[in-house]
C-alpha positions in Angstrom: 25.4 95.8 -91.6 22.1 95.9 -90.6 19.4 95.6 -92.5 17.0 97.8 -92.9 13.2 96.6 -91.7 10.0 99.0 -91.9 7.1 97.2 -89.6 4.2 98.7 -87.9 4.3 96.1 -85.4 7.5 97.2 -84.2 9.2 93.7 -84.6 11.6 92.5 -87.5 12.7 88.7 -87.5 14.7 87.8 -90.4 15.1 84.3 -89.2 18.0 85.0 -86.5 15.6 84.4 -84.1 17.3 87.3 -82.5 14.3 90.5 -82.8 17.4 92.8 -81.8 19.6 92.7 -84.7 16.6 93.6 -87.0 16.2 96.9 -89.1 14.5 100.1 -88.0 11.5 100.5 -86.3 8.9 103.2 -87.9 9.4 105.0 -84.6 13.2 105.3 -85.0 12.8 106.3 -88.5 10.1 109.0 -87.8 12.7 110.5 -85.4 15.7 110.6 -87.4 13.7 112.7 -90.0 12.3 114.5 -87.6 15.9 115.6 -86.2 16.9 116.1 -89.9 13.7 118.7 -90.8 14.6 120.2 -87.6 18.6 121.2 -88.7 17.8 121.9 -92.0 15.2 124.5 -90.8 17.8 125.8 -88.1 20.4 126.1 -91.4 17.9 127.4 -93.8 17.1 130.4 -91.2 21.0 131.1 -90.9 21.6 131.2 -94.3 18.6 133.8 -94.6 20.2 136.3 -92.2 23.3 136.4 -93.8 22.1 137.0 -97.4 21.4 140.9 -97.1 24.6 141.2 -94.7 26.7 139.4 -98.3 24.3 141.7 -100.7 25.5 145.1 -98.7 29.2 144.1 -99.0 28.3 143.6 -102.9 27.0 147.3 -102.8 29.8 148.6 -100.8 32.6 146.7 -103.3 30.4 148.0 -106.4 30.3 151.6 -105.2 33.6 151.5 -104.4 34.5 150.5 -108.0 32.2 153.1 -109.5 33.9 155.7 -107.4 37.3 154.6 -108.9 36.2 154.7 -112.3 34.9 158.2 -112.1 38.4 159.3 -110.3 40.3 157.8 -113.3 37.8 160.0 -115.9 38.6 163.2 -114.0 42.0 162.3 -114.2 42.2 160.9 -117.8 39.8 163.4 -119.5 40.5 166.8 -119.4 38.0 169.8 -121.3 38.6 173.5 -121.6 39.0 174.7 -118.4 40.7 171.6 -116.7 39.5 168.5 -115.5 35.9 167.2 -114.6 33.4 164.6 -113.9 31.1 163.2 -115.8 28.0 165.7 -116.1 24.4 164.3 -116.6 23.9 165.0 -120.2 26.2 161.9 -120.9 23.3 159.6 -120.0 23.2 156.6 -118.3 24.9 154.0 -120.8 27.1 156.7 -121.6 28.0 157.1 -117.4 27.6 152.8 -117.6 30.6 153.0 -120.3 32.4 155.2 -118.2 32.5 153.0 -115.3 33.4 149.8 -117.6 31.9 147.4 -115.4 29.0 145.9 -116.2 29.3 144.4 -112.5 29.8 146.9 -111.0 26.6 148.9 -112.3 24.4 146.1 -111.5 23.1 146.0 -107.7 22.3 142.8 -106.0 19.9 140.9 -107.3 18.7 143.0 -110.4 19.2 142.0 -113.7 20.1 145.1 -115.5 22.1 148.5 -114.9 21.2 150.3 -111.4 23.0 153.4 -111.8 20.7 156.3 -112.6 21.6 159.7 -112.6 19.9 162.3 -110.1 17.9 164.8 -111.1 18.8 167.7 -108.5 21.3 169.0 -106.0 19.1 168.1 -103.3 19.9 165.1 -101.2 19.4 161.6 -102.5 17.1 158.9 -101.5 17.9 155.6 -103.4 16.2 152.3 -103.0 18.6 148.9 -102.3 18.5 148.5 -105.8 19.8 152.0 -107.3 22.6 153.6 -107.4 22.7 157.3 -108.0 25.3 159.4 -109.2 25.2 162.9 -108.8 27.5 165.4 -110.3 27.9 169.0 -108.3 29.3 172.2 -110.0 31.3 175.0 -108.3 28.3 176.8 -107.3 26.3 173.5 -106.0 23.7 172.9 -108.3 23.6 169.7 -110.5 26.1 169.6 -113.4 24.2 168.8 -116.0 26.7 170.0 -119.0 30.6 170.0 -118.3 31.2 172.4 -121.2 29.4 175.1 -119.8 30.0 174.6 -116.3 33.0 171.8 -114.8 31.5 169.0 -112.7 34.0 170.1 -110.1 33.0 166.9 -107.5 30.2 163.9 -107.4 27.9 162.3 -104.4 27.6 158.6 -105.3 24.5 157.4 -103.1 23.4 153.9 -102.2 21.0 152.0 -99.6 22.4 149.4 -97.6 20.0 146.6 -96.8 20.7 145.3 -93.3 20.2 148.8 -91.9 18.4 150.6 -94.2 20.5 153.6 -94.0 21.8 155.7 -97.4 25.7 155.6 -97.6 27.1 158.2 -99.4 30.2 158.3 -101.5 31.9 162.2 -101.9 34.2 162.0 -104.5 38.1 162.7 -103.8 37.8 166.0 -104.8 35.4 168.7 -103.4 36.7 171.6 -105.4 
């Protein structure tokens, strides 16, 4: 074992008479943590790139659970007149309820729901932190009551972060 020796002269003796089997010198020690700030720099900067790449696939899995839940409401909820999305007059808890997953409704890195609901038929621009859900009637406008007309199909829009592009989610049906 050898033993471990700090001295600015560059010599350690420990009464071996041999200066050899010493400790470290300061040199040696100043490059091992030199080499050591140097990987964990090179590691830290690796790990950076591939955080928004591992938030984007959270977006894509949390959309793509969303989407699922509002399948199984126009499935398992019919009204007068036959079956239908969720309109915007349920809200946003009541839309979060719907979608049962408080994961799901939560976007990387926020603390709270991220699913809003849009506010027209015109084409959505969300930040990486929203997702918006937009319910579509027969004629195209926003369905904003599915008693008086059916949400006959959705657009479920979200920004991915790497590229900064919108994806959009069209629901199964386009009635």
């Amino acid at each position: 074992m050898r033993n471990l020796c700090i001295d600015t002269a560059f010599t350690c003796n420990f009464g071996h008479g041999d200066k050899s089997s010493g400790g470290f010198t300061v040199a040696e020690l100043v490059i091992i943590i030199a080499v050591l700030g140097v990987l964990g720099s090179i590691s830290y900067s690796g790990l950076n790139s591939t955080l928004p790449s591992s938030r984007d696939s959270n977006r894509d899995l949390d959309t793509s659970t969303i989407a699922d839940k509002l399948e199984l409401y126009y499935e398992t909820t019919p009204v007068a007149g036959g079956s239908t999305y969720p309109a915007t007059s349920v809200g946003v808890s009541g839309l979060a309820t719907i979608v049962d997953s408080q994961d799901s409704t939560v976007a990387p890195g926020q603390e709270a729901n991220s699913l809003i609901l849009a506010t027209s038929n015109a084409t959505q621009s969300p930040t990486t932190s929203q997702y918006i859900y937009q319910p579509i009637t027969r004629a195209g406008g926003l369905c904003t009551n599915a008693t008086t007309a059916l949400c006959a199909r959705y657009v479920l829009y979200y920004r991915q972060e790497v590229t900064g592009n919108v994806n959009v989610i069209n629901s199964l049906r386009q009635q």
